[in-house]
N, C-alpha and C positions, 0 to 999 in steps of 0.2 A: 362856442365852448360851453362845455356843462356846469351848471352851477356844482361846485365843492360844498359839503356838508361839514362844519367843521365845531366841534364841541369843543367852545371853549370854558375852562377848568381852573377856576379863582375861588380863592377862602380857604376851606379846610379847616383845620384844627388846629396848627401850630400857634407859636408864639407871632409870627409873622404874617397868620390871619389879614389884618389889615393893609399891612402894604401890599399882597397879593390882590386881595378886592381894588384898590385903587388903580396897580398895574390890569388888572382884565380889564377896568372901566377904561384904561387910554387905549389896550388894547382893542379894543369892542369897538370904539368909535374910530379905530386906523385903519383897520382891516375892510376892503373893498368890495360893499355889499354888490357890487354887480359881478365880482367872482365867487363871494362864499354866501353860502347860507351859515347864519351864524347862530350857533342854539349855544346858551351858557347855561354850567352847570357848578353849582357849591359842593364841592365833594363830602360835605360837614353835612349835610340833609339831601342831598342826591345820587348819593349811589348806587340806590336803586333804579331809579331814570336813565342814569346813564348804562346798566344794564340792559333795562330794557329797551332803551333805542338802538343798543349797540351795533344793529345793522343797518341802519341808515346815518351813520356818522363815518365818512370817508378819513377823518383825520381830527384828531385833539391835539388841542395846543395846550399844554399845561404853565399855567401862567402860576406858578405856585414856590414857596418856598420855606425851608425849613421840614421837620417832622414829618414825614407823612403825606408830603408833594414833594420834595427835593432827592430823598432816600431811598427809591428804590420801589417802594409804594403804591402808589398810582400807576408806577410804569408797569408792575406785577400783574394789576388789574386788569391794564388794559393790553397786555400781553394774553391773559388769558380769554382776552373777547375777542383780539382779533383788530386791536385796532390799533393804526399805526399813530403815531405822533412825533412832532420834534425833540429833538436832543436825545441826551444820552439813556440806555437799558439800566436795566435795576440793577445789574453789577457794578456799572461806572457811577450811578447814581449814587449807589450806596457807599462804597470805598471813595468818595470825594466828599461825603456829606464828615465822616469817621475823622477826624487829623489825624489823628494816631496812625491807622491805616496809610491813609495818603501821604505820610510826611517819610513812613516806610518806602514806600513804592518811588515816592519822589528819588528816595538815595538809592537805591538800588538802580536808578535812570541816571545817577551821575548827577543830580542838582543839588545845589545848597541849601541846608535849610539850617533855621535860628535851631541852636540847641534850645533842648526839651527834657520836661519830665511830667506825668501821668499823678495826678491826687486823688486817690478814691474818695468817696465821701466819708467827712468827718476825721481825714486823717489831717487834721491840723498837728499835729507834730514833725510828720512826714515834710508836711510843706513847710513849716520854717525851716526845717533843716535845710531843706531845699534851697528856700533862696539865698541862707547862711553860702551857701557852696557855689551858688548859679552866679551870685552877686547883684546888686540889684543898680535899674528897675526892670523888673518884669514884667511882660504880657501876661494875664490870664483871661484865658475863655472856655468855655463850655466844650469840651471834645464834639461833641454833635449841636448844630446850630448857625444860623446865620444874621445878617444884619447886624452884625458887634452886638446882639443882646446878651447878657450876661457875662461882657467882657471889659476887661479894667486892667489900667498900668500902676503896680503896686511898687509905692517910691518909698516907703517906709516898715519893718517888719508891723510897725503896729497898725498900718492898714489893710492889711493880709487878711485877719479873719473876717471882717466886713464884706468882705471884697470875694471873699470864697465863698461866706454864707448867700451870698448874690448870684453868683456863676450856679452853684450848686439847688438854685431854686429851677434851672433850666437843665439838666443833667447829673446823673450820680458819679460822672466825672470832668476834671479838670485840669487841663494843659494850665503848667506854667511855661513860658518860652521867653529866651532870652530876649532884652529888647536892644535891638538892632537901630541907630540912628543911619539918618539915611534918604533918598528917594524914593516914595512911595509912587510906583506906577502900576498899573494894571494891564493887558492887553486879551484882546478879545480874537476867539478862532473861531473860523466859521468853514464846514466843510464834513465829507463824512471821509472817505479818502485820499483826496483829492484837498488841501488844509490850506485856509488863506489866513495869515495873520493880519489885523486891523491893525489901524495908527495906536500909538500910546499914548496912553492918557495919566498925565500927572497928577497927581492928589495933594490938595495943598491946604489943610483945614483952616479954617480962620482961627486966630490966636486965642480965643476966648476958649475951643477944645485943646484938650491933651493928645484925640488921637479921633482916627475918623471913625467915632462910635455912630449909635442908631441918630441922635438928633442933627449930626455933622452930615450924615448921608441924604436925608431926605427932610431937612428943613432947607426951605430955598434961601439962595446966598450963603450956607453955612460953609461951603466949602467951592475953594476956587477949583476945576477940573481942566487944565490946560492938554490941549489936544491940538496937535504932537505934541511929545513929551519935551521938555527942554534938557535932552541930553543928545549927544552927537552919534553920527550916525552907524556906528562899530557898535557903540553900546546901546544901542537899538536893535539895530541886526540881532545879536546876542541874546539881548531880550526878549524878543521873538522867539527865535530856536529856541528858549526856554520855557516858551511858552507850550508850542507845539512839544515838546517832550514831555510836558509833562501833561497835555491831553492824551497825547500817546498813551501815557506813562498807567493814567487812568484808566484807558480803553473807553475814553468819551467819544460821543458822534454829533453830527450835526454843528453844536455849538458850543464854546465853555468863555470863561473870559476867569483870566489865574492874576492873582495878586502878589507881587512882588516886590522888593525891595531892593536898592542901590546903596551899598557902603560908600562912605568917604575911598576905600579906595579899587572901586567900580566892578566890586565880588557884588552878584546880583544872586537875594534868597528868594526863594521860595516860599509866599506866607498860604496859601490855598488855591482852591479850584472852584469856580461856583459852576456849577452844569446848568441851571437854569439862573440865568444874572439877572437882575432888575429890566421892567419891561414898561418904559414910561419913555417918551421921545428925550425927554433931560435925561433918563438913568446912563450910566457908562457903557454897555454893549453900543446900545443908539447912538451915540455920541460918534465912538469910533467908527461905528458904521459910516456916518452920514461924512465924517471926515474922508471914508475911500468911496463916495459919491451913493450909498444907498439910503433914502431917507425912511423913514419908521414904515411904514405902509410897504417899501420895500424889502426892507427886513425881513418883516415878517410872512411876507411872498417868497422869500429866499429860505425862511424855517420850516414854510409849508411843504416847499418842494424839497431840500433834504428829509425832512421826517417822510413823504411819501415814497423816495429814494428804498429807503428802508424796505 
């Protein structure tokens, strides 16, 4: 068999810079040097490298996330070299990166999602009124952005302007969304049309967080991740098909894993999509993988060959 060429694509320039370097490092050491030749590249000081090798790179994996690897971006680039890669195109990329966008498209697919409203920057008036009507507490997060950075549960009006001066240091807008008590599970699709839903996995923060921000996701033991989910198997099923529609809904490929929530009375919303999910054997795509028998190394043998699909 021919060795694979395959550029792989960590760092960048977002806020999520570092957990992107960590996830290439687990991925760099997973992936099976006696199938790929493995060339890394920092899109943040390589762009031009990866230019010019662009004809001897059979496949990138973009190990990235946030701004400028998640969005649309890098897929553009490398649409216009010519080279194929996993997951989703700069239209899916970008309309999943957007809430505003995706949380449109989610309802027009028929899903639930927590009522919402849009804060441009500096409109602190706009937004107390807002939560005056919304009722509180509230979600707020960065319209574009991942890893919960720049997002916080605002339980009193007097923590509101702290709490937007914060979000608004990561984007010039800001979702408030209702906060939805609840099951927090996620579920991961893998497939380009042909769609396999993975097990769910439950999100259960440790008590010391308020909600599964950046230090609950990637400090070890912060957060308990039960996989199956501890709910029964209709509201599973469900879940699923929720999932898949709203890859659908996206027009993702390859691979997404959607984050969702379970009411007390088993109404399942919609909280996002991540088109490229955390890429670490602990992070949750992996998880559920290795739950339907594929372990990290096969993963990622399973993203190659969708993204070559393509």
């Amino acid at each position: 068999m021919q060795e694979i060429t395959v550029a792989l694509l960590s760092g960048g320039i977002s806020s999520e810079r570092d957990v992107s370097l960590k996830s290439g490092n687990e991925v760099y050491n997973a992936l099976d040097k006696n199938k790929y030749h493995v060339v890394r590249y920092d899109p943040k000081t390589d762009i031009a490298k990866i230019v010019a090798d662009h004809s001897t790179i059979d496949i990138a994996l973009i190990i990235m996330h946030g701004p400028y690897g998640e969005d649309g971006t890098i897929q553009g680039l490398l649409d216009l070299l010519g080279i194929p890669y996993q997951g989703s195109g700069v239209l899916a990329s970008a309309v999943s990166m957007d809430k505003i966008i995706s949380k449109k498209l989610y309802e027009n697919a028929g899903l639930n999602v927590p009522s919402y409203i849009v804060i441009d920057q500096n409109d602190y008036h706009y937004a107390k009124n807002s939560i005056r009507h919304m009722g509180l507490p509230v979600i707020l997060k960065p319209v574009k952005g991942g890893s919960s950075i720049g997002m916080d549960i605002v339980y009193t009006e007097s923590d509101l302007s702290v709490s937007l001066e914060n979000a608004f240091q990561y984007d010039n807008q800001v979702m408030l969304e209702s906060y939805i008590k609840g099951t927090e599970i996620t579920c991961g699709i893998l497939g380009n049309d042909e769609l396999m839903p993975l097990p769910l996995i439950e999100i259960v923060p440790n008590q010391e967080y308020r909600f599964f921000d950046y230090e609950a996701k990637y400090k070890p033991g912060a957060t308990n991740e039960i996989c199956p989910a501890r709910i029964d198997d209709d509201l599973t099923q469900k879940s699923q098909k929720c999932a898949i529609k709203a890859h659908q809904a996206l027009k993702c490929r390859g691979c997404s894993r959607t984050d969702m929530i379970i009411n007390d009375d088993g109404i399942i919303y919609i909280l996002e999509t991540n088109t490229i999910p955390g890429m670490t054997p602990t992070s949750l795509l992996p998880q559920a993988a290795k739950a339907a028998g594929l372990n990290f190394s096969q993963l990622l043998d399973r993203l190659i060959e969708l993204g070559m699909q393509k």
